[in-house]
C-alpha positions in Angstrom: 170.7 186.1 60.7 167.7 185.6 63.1 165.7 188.2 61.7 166.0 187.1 57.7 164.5 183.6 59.1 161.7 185.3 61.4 159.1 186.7 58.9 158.6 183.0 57.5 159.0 181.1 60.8 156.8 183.5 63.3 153.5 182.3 61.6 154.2 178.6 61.8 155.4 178.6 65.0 152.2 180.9 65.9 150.4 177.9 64.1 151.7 175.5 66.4 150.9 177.4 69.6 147.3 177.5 69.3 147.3 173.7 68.1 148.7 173.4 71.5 146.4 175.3 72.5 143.7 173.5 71.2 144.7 170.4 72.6 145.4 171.0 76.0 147.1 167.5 78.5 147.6 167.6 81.8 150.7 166.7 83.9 152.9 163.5 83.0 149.9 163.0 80.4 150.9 164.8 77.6 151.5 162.5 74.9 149.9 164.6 72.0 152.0 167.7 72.7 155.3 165.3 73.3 154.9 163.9 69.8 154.0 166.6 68.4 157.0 168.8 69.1 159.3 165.2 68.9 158.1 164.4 65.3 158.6 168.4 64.4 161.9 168.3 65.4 163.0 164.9 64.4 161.6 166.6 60.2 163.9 169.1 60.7 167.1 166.3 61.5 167.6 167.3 65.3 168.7 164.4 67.3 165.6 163.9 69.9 165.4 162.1 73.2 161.7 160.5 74.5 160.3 159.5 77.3 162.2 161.4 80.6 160.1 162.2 83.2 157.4 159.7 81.3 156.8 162.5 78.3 160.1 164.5 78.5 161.7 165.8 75.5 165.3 166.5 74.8 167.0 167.9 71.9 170.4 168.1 70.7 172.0 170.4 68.0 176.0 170.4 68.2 178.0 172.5 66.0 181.6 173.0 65.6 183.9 171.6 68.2 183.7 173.2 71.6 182.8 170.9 74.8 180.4 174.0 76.3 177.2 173.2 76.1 173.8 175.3 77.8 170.1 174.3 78.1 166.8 175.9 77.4 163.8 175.0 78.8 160.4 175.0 78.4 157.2 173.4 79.8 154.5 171.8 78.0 151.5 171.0 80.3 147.6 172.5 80.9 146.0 173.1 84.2 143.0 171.4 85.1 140.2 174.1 84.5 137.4 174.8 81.9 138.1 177.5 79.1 135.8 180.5 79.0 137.6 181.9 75.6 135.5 181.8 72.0 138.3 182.2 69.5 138.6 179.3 67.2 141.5 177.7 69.0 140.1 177.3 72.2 140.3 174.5 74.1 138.6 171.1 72.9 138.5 169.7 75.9 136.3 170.7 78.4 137.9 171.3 82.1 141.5 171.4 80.8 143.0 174.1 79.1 146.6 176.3 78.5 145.6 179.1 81.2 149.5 180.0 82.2 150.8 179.9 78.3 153.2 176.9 78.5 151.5 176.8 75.0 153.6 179.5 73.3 156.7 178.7 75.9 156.9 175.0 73.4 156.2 176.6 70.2 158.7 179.5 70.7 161.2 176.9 72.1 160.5 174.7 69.0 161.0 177.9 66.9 164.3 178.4 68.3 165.6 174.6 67.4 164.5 175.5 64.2 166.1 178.2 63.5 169.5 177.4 65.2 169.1 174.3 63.5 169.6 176.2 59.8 171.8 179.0 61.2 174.3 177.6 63.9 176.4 180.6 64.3 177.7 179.2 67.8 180.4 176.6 68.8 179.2 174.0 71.1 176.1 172.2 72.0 172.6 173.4 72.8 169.6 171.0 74.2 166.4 172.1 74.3 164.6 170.8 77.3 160.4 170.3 76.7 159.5 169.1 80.5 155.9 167.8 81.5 154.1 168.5 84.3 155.3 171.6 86.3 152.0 172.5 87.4 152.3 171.1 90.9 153.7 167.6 89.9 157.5 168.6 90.1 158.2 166.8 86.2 161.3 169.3 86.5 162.4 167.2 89.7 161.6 163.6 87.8 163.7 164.7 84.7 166.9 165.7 87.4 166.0 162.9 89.6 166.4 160.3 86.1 169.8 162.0 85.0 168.6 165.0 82.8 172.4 166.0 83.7 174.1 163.3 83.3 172.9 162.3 80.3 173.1 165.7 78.8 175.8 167.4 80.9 175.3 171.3 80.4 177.2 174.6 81.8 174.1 176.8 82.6 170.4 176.0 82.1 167.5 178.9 81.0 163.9 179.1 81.7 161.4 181.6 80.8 158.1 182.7 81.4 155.6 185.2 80.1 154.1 187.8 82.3 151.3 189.4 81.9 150.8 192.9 83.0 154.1 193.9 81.7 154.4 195.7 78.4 154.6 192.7 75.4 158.1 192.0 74.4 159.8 193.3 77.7 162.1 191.6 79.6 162.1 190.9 83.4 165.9 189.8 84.6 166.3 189.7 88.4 169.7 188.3 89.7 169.0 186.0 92.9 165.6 184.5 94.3 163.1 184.8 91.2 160.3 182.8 92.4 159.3 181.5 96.0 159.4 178.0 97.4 155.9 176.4 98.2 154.9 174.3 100.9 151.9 172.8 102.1 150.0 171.5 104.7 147.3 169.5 106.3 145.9 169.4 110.0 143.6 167.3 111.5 142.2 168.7 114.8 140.1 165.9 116.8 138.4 166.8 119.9 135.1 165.5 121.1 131.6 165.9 119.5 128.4 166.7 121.3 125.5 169.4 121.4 126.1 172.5 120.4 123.9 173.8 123.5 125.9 172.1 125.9 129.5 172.8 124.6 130.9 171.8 128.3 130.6 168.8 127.5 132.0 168.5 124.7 135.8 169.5 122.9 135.5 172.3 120.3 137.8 171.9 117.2 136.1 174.5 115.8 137.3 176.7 118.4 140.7 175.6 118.6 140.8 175.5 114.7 139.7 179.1 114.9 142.3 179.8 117.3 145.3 177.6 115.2 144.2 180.4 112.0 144.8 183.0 114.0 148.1 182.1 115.7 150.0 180.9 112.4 149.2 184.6 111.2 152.1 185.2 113.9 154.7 182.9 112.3 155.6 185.8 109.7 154.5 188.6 111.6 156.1 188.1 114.5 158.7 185.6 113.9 159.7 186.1 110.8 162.2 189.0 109.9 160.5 192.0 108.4 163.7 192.0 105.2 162.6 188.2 104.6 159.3 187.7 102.5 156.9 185.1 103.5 153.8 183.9 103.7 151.5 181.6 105.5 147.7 181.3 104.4 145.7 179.0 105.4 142.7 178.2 102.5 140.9 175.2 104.0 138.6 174.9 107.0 136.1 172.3 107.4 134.3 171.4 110.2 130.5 170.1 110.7 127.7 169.6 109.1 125.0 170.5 111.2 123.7 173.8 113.2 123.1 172.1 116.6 126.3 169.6 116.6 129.6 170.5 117.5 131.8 168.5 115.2 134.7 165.5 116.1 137.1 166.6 113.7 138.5 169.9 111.6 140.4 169.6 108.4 142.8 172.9 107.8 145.0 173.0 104.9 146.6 176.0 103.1 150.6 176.8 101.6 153.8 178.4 102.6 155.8 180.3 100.7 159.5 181.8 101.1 162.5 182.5 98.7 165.2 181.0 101.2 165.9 177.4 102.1 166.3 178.1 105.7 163.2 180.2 106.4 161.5 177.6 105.0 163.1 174.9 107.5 162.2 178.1 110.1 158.6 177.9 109.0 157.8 174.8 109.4 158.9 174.0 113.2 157.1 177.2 114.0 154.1 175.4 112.5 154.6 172.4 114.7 155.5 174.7 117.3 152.4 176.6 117.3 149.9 173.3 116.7 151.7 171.7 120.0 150.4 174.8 121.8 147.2 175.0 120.5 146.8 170.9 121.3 147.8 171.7 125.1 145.6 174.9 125.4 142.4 173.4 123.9 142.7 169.7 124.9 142.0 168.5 121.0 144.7 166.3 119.4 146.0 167.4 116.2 148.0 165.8 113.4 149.9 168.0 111.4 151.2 167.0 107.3 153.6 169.5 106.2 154.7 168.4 102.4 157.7 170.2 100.9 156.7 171.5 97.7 159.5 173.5 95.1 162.1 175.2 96.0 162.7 178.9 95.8 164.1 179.2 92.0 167.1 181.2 92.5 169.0 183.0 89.0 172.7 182.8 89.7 174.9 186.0 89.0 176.7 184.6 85.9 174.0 183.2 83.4 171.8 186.6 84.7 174.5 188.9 83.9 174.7 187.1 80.3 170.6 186.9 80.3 170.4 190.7 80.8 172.8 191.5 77.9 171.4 189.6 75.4 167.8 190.7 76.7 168.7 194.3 75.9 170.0 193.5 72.9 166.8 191.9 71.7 164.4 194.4 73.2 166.1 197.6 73.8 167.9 199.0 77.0 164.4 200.5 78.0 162.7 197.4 78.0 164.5 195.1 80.3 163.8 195.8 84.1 166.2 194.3 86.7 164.9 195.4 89.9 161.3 193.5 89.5 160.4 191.9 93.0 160.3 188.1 92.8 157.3 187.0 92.7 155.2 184.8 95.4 154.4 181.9 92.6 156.5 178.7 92.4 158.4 177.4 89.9 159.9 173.6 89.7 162.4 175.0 87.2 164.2 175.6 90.8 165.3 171.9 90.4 167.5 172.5 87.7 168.8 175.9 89.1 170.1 173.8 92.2 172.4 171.6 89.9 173.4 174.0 87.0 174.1 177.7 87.4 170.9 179.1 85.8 168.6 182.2 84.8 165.0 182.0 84.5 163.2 185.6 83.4 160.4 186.8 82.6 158.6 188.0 78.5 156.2 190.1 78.9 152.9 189.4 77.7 151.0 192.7 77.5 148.5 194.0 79.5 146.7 191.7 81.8 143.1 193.6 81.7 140.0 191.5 81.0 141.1 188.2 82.4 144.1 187.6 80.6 146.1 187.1 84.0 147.9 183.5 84.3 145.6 180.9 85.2 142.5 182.6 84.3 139.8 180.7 82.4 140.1 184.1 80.0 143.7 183.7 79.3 145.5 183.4 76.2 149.1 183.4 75.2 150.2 187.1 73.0 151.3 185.9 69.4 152.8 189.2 69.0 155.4 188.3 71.6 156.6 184.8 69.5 159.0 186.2 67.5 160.9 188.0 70.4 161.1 185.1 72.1 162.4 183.0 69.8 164.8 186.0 69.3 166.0 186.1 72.8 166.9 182.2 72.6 168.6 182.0 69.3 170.9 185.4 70.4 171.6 183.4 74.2 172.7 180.5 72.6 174.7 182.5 70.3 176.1 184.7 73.0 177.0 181.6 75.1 178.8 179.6 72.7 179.9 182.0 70.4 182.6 180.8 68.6 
């Protein structure tokens, strides 16, 4: 049984997490962390596959005779920004550190192969997915893109997350659109420069930059329907360097975000739509870079009806909440979910007062909630493929 192995596994896995920790890498870089977790699993015996997606892990544990087989995912890299913690296991390198707990979603992943490893009370095969880099650099895309399927061919895939702000050891399990797709983009406004006191002569991207903000505000509240979530921000403006000179060129950027393929196809015409407009009505000539980012990740009804069972059987029917709205963030775990039926939920971290919010410099991954989530992986696997 899981909890006879727990008592003695929970502090070494805990171990691992803040050497993790400690040792923050960045995305497609980390080596340490990719060795680290190979050469802990390859002790135990697990059959362990290097190198996809440049620092990818897989590995396999098969046990009795059924063809089923599921995946469980977790990913390994830091973000690129400078710890403000003082506990021992802070980070060691300065501008890099584990602010969104990818940290303790390894180490409770590694605690899982373990302990399925000695107990395999399940028919079929599991593979335990480590992916780099799904901090903006899509490693979940690289590892489908170089035949994560194919070589390991799987029923249904599972992610998971912690979430701070809900109570430690909860559970978050929301059927359909999870996490929003992302989308960015770049425009250059050119006009022509000249004094600022004689702006006739002269064409003012600042103006017609000014203008461009405004009108994209329109794309979601006025095009958009009001039952679809979206959003368009734009978070870059720069224009001039001088009080007296009106500038030759603007640089906007900023993101889109939606939770359905086709709004986001919808969004982006509307953006090309609307820069066409402002080109004609202020005379400037813009270039517009829109660069598809992930897709919406999207739980499908089967693996989330299967998620929520076990969920309430590890935490308590009182502590698994299925109507949580999806959440504006993005996810690359969406490339699996658009090959293999798939859930991805949420752990909950605790309460996220005094900084401890993902991708604050204060953040740290909750111990406490380790042995839970190893809990919740050993009983899906089991539930899956039970014999």
């Amino acid at each position: 049984m899981i909890d006879d192995i727990l008592p003695s596994l929970t502090p070494r896995i805990a171990a691992l997490r803040r050497d993790i920790h400690a040792h923050p890498e960045l995305a497609f870089a980390e080596e340490r962390t990719s060795s680290k977790v190979a050469d802990y699993l390859e002790g135990l015996g697990l059959e362990v596959h290097r190198g996809l997606a440049r620092t990818g892990i897989v590995a396999r544990i098969s046990a009795g005779s059924s063809p089923r087989a599921i995946g469980l995912r977790a990913d390994m890299d830091a973000l690129p920004l400078a710890e403000l913690n003082s506990f021992p296991h802070r980070s060691t390198h300065h501008g890099r550190m584990h602010a969104c707990g990818h940290d303790g979603h390894t180490a409770m992943l590694v605690g899982a192969a373990e302990a399925l490893h000695r107990l395999r009370d399940f028919d079929g095969t599991v593979y335990f997915i480590f992916q780099p880099a799904e901090e903006h650099e899509g490693g979940g895309r690289v590892m489908v893109e170089e035949g994560l399927f194919e070589r390991f061919p799987m029923d249904m895939v599972f992610g998971l997350h912690n979430w701070p702000g809900m109570a430690a050891g909860s559970f978050g399990v929301t059927e359909g659109p999870v996490m929003a797709g992302a989308d960015r983009f770049e425009i250059q406004i050119t006009g022509r420069g000249g004094h600022a006191a004689m702006p006739h002569q002269a064409v003012d991207v600042v103006l017609a930059g000014s203008a461009l903000v405004q009108a994209l505000q329109s794309l979601v509240s006025r095009n958009t329907d009001p039952q679809d979530a979206a959003v368009v921000s734009v978070t870059r403006f720069q224009a001039g360097h001088a009080d007296n000179v009106l500038p030759e060129q603007a640089v906007l950027g900023g993101t889109v975000r939606s939770f359905k393929g086709d709004l986001q196809d919808a969004l982006e015409d509307g953006l090309r739509r609307v820069c066409s407009g402002i080109e004609a009505t202020y005379r400037v000539a813009i270039d517009l870079r829109f660069e598809r980012g992930y897709p919406p990740t999207v739980n499908a009804p089967g693996p989330s009806a299967i998620a929520r069972e076990v969920a309430r059987h590890v935490a308590g029917e009182n502590k698994v909440f299925t109507q949580l709205p999806p959440s504006m963030g993005a996810e690359d775990f969406a490339y699996l979910a658009k090959v293999v039926p798939a859930c991805y939920v949420w752990l909950g971290n605790g309460p996220g007062e005094g900084g401890c919010m993902l991708h604050s410099p204060h953040y740290d991954f909750n111990d406490d909630v380790i042995a839970t989530g190893i809990r919740y992986w050993v009983r899906l696997a089991e539930r899956v493929l039970a014999p």
